[in-house]
TINU-449877 format. One line per 3 residues: their letters; for each residue x, y, z of C-alpha. Coordinates in Angstrom, 2 decimals. Example, Ala and Ser with C-alpha at 12.3 -4.5 7.8 and 13.67 -1.06 7.14 Angstrom:
<recs>
AS	12.30/-4.50/7.80 ~ 13.67/-1.06/7.14;
</recs>
This chain:
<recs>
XXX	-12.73/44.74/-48.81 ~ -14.95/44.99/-46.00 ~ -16.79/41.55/-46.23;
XXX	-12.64/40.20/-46.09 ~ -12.69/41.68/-43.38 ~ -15.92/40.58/-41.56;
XXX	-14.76/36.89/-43.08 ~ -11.09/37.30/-41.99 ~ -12.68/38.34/-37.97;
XXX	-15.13/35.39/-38.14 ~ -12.82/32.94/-38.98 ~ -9.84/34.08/-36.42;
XXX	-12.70/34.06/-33.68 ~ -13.60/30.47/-34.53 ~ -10.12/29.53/-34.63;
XXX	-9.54/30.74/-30.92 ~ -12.77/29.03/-29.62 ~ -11.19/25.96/-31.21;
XXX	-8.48/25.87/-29.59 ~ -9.99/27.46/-26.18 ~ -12.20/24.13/-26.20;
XXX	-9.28/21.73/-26.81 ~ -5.27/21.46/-26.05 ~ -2.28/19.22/-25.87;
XXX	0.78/20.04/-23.61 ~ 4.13/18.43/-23.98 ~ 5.72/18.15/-20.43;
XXX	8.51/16.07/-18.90 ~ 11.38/15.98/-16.03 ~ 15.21/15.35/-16.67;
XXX	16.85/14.02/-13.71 ~ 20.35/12.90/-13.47 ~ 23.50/12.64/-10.88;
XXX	25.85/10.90/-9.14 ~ 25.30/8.20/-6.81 ~ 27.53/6.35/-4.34;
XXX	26.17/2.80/-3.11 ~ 28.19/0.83/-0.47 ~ 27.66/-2.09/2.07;
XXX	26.29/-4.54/-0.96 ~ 27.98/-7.95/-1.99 ~ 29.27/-5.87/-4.84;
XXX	31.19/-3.49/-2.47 ~ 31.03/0.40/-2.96 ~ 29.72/1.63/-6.20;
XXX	29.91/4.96/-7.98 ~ 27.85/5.50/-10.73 ~ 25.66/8.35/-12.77;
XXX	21.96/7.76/-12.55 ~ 19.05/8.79/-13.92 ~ 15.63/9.57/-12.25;
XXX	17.16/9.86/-8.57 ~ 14.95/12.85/-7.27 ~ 12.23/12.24/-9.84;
XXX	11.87/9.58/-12.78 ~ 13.26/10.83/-15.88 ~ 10.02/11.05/-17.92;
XXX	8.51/12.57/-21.73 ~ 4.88/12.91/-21.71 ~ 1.40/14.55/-23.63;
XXX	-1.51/14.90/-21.71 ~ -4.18/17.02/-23.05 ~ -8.03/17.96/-22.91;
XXX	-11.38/18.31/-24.97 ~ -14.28/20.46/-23.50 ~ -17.63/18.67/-24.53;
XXX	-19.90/21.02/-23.50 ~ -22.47/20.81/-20.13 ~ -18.73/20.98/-18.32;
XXX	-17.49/17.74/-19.13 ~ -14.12/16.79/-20.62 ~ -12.35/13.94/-22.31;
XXX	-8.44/13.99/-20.85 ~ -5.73/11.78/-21.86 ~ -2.02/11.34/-20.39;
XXX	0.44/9.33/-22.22 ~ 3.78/9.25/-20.25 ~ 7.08/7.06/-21.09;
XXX	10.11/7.07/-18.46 ~ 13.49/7.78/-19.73 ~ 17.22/6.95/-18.80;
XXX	19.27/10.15/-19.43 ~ 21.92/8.77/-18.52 ~ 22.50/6.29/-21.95;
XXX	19.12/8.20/-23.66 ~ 17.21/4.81/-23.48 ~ 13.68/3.76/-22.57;
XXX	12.80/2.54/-19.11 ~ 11.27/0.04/-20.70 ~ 12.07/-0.87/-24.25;
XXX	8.97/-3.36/-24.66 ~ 6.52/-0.33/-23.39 ~ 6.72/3.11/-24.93;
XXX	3.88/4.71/-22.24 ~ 5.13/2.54/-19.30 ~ 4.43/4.99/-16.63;
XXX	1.01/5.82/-17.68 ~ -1.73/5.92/-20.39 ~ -4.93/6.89/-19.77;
XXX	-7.95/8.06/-21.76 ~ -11.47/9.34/-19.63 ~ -14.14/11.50/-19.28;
XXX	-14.10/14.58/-16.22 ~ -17.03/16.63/-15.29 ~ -18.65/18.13/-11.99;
XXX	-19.39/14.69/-10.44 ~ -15.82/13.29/-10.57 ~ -13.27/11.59/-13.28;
XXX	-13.28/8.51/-14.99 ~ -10.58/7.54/-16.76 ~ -8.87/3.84/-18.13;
XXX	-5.86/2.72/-18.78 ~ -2.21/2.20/-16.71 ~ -2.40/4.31/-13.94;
XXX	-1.24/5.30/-10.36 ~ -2.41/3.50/-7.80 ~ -4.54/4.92/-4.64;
XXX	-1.94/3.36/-2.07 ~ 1.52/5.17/-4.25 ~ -0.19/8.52/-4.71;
XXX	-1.18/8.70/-0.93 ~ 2.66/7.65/-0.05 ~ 3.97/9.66/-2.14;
XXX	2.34/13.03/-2.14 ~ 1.12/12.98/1.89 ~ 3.02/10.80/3.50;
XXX	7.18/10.61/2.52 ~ 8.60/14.17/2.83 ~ 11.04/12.72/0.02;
XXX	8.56/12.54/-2.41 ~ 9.40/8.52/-2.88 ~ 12.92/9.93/-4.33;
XXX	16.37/10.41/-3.53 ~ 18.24/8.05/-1.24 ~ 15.83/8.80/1.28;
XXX	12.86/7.80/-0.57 ~ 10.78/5.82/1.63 ~ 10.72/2.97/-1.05;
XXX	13.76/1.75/1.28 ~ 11.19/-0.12/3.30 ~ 7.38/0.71/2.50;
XXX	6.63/-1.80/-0.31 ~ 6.20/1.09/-3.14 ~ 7.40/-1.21/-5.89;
XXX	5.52/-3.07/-9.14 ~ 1.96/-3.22/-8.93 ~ 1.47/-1.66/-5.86;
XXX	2.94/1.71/-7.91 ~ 1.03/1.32/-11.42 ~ -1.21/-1.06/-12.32;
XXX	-2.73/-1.53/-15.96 ~ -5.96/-2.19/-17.36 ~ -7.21/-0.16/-14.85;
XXX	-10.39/1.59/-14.35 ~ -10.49/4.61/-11.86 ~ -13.08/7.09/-10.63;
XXX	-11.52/9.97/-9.06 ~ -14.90/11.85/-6.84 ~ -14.61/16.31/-7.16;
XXX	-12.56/18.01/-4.11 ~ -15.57/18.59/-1.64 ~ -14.83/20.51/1.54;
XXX	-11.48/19.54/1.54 ~ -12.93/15.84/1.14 ~ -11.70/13.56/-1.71;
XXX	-11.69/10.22/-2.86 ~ -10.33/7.15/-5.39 ~ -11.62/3.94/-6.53;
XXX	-9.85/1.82/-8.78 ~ -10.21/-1.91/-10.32 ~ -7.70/-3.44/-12.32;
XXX	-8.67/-6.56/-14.11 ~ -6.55/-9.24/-14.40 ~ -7.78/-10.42/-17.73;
XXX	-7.78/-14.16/-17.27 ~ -10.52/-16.79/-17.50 ~ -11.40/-16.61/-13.93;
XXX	-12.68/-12.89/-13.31 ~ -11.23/-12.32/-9.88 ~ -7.51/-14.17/-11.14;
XXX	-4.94/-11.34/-11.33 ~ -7.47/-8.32/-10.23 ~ -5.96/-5.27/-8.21;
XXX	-8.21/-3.36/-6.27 ~ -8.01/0.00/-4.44 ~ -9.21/3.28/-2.76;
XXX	-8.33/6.24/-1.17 ~ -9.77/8.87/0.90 ~ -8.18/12.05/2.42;
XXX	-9.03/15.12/3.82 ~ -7.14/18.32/3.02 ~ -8.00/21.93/5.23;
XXX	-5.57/24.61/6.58 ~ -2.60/23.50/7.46 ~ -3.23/19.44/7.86;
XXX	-3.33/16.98/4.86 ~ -4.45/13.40/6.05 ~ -5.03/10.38/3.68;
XXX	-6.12/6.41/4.56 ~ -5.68/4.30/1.13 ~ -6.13/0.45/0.68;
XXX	-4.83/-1.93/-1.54 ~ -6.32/-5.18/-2.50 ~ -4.55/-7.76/-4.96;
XXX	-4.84/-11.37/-6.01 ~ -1.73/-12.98/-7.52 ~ -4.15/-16.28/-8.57;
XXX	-3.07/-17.83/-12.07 ~ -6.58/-19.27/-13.68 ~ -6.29/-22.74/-14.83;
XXX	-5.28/-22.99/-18.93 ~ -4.96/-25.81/-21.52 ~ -1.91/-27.45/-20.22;
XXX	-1.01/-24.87/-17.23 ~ -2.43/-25.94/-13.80 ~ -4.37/-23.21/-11.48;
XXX	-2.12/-21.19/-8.89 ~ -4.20/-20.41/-5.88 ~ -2.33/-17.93/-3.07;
XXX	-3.20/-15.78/-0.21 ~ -4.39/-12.10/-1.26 ~ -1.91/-8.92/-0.65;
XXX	-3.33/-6.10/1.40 ~ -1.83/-2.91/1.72 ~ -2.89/-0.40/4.01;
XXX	-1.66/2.57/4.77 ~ -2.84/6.23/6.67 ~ -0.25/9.44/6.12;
XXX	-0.98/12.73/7.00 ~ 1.21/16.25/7.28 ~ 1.13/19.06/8.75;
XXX	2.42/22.78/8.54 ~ 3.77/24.11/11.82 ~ 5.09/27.48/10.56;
XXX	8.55/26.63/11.04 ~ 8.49/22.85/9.10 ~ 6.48/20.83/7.97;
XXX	5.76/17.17/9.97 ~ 5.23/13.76/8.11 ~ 3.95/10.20/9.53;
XXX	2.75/7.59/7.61 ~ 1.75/4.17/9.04 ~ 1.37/1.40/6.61;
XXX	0.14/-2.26/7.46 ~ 0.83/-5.43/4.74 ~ -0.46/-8.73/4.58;
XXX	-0.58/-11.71/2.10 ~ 1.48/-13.07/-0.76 ~ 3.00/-10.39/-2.66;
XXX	1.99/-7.46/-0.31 ~ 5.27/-6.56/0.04 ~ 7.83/-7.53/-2.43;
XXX	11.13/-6.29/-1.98 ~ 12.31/-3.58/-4.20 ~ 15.47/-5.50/-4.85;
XXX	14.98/-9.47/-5.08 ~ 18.57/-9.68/-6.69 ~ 20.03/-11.43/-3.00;
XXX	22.39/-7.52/-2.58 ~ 23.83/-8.74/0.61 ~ 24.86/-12.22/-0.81;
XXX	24.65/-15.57/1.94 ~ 20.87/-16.48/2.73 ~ 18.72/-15.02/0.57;
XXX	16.20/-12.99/2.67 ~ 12.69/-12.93/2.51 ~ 10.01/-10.69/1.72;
XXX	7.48/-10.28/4.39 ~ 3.76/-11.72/4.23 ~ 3.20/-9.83/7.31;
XXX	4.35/-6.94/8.63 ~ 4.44/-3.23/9.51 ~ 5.99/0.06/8.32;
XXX	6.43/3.82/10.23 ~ 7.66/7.30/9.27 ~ 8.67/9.93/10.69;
XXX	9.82/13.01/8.44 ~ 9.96/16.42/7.79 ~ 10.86/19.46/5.23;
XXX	11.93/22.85/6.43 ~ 13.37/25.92/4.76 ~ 16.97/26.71/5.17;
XXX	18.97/29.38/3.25 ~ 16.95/29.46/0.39 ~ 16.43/26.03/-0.43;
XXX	14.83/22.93/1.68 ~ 15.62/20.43/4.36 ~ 14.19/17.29/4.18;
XXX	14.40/14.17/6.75 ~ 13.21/10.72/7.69 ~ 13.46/8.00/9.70;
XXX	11.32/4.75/9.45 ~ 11.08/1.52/10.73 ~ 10.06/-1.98/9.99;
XXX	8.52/-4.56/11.68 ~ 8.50/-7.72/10.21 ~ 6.08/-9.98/11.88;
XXX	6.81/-13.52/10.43 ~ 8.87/-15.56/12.51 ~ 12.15/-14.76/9.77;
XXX	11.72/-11.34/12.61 ~ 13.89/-9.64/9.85 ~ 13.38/-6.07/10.78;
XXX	15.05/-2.78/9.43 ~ 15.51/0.69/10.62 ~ 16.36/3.63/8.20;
XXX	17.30/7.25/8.20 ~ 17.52/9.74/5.33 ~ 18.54/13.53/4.83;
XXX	17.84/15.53/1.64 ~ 19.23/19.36/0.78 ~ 17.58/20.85/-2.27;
XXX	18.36/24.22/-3.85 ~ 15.87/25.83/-6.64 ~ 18.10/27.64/-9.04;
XXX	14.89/29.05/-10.61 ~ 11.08/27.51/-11.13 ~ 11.93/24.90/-12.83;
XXX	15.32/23.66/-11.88 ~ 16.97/22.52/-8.26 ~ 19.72/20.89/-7.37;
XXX	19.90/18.35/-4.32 ~ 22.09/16.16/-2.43 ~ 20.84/13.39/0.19;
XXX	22.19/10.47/1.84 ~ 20.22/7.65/3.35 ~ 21.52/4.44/5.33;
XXX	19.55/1.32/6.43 ~ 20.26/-0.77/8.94 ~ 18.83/-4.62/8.52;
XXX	18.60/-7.41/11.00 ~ 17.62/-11.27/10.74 ~ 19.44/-11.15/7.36;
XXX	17.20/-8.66/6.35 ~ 17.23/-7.51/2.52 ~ 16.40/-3.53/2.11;
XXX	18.73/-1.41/-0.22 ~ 19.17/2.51/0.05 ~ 17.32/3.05/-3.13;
XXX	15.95/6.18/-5.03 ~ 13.16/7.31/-7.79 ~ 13.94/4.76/-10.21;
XXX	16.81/2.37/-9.08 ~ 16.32/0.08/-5.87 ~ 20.03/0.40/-4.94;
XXX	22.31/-2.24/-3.70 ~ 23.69/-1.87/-0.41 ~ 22.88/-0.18/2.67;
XXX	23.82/3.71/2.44 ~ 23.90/5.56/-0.53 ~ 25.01/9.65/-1.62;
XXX	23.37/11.50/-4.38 ~ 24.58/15.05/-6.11 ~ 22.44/16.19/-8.79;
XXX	20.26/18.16/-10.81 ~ 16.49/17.95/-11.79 ~ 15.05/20.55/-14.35;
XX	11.18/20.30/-15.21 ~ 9.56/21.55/-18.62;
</recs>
């Protein structure tokens, strides 16, 4: 009875340092409302979305301790459409990311599709909106395609030092020629009291390598860059975020789909984006506001100006209702759309109502 006992103790212990050294954690976001579009070729449209504050997302990501205080981590994340239940994506089940690496003491390393330096400095330091709801500022920073999530990507993530941290990542292109295709980027910020300042750069070659039969497609490289910072005044908090874009591809415009009808506009190969934003409490819940501006440098001049304003209300933890309203105004035959999270919109001012609960 009493070497059960013992047997019964020894095994529950090494049952709880098994699963001490390893775990898996299901976690997601369901996001859904209604949003108004008008001033598009289509007229005004009222619709229920999904993903308007935040994508609509189902995801694992879990951990391994290895001893010596390393780690293998994985994330495997697909996006969602509550609205009809589908995928985002229905040729990719993990099309927002999956990723496999190592993390210890000196940094992470992981590969796989992943954020990219430039997105995760927009949007956690730089877009009070978070890059969602109608004033999201998707509606004229080129946060779109690759220059969101790239894959076949290797990143190194350096350890929180002083308040100093860093990102490197390389995409490769996976084509005959090495450089054909390749995405490149970093990152580096600087976090202490009250101010949160980031500088990211992003790098990318739209080249097509010469095949059997297909000729070689040589074009200018994209470069993004872009510096964001915040700060906490007591009252609010302050946003700015500067970004600069060059090249083919640099900035691509979130809707390519011709909203306005007539000429077809653009997308710039050289041009300039600022913001101006802030959150701030108000009776219980938050007030958040932009306004940004474009600069389009090519001689198509087509510039834009936008403004934004967000009210969101936490019903508990995990749950808040919002509603925002955004309008743009273009020139030159300008193309930008009111957008959100996960839908680039299709005219020039758009309302959201919703709800966003987290698990």
């Amino acid at each position: 009875m009493k070497f059960k006992s013992i047997a019964g103790a020894v095994l529950a212990a090494g049952s709880a340092a098994a699963a001490a050294q390893s775990s898996v954690t299901l976690y997601g976001i369901a996001d859904a409302g209604l949003v108004r579009e008008a001033g598009g070729s289509a007229g005004s449209v009222t619709r229920l979305g999904s993903g308007i504050a935040s994508a609509s997302r189902v995801g694992l990501r879990g951990s391994e301790h290895l001893g010596g205080g390393m780690a293998a981590i994985f994330t495997l994340e697909s996006g969602l459409k509550i609205d009809t239940g589908e995928l985002d994506n229905a040729a990719t089940l993990f099309n927002r990311q999956a990723f496999v690496g190592i993390k210890s003491a000196a940094g992470s390393l992981t590969l796989g599709r992943q954020y990219t330096p430039y997105h995760s400095t927009l949007t956690g330091v730089g877009d009070p909106f978070g890059t969602g709801l109608a004033g999201t500022a998707k509606n004229l920073f080129p946060d779109s395609g690759s220059n969101v999530r790239t894959s076949n990507t290797l990143m190194y993530a350096m350890p929180a030092t002083h308040g100093v941290t860093g990102e490197l990542a390389y995409s490769a292109g996976e084509q005959v020629s090495a450089s054909a295709g390749r995405q490149l980027g970093a990152a580096f910020g600087y976090a202490a009291g009250k101010l949160n300042v980031r500088l990211a750069f992003n790098h990318k070659n739209s080249d097509i390598a010469a095949t059997a039969g297909v000729a070689a497609v040589s074009r200018s490289i994209g470069r993004n860059t872009l510096l964001a910072a915040n700060y906490d005044v007591g009252v609010l908090k302050a946003y700015i975020a500067y970004g600069v874009d060059k090249g083919f591809n640099s900035a691509p415009l979130a809707n390519a789909n011709n909203p306005y009808g007539g000429v077809r506009p653009t997308a710039s190969l050289d041009g300039a984006e600022v913001l101006l934003g802030f959150t701030a409490p108000l009776a219980g819940g938050s007030l958040v506001g932009s306004l940004m501006r474009k600069d389009d440098k090519t001689a198509f001049n087509q510039d834009a100006r936008a403004c934004g304003l967000a009210y969101l209300y936490p019903l508990s933890k995990r749950t808040t209702v919002y509603s925002a309203y955004a309008r743009i105004s273009n020139r030159q035959g300008a193309g930008y759309t009111v957008a959100n999270n996960s839908d680039p919109g299709s005219g020039n001012s758009a309302l959201n109502l919703g709800v966003r609960h987290a698990f």
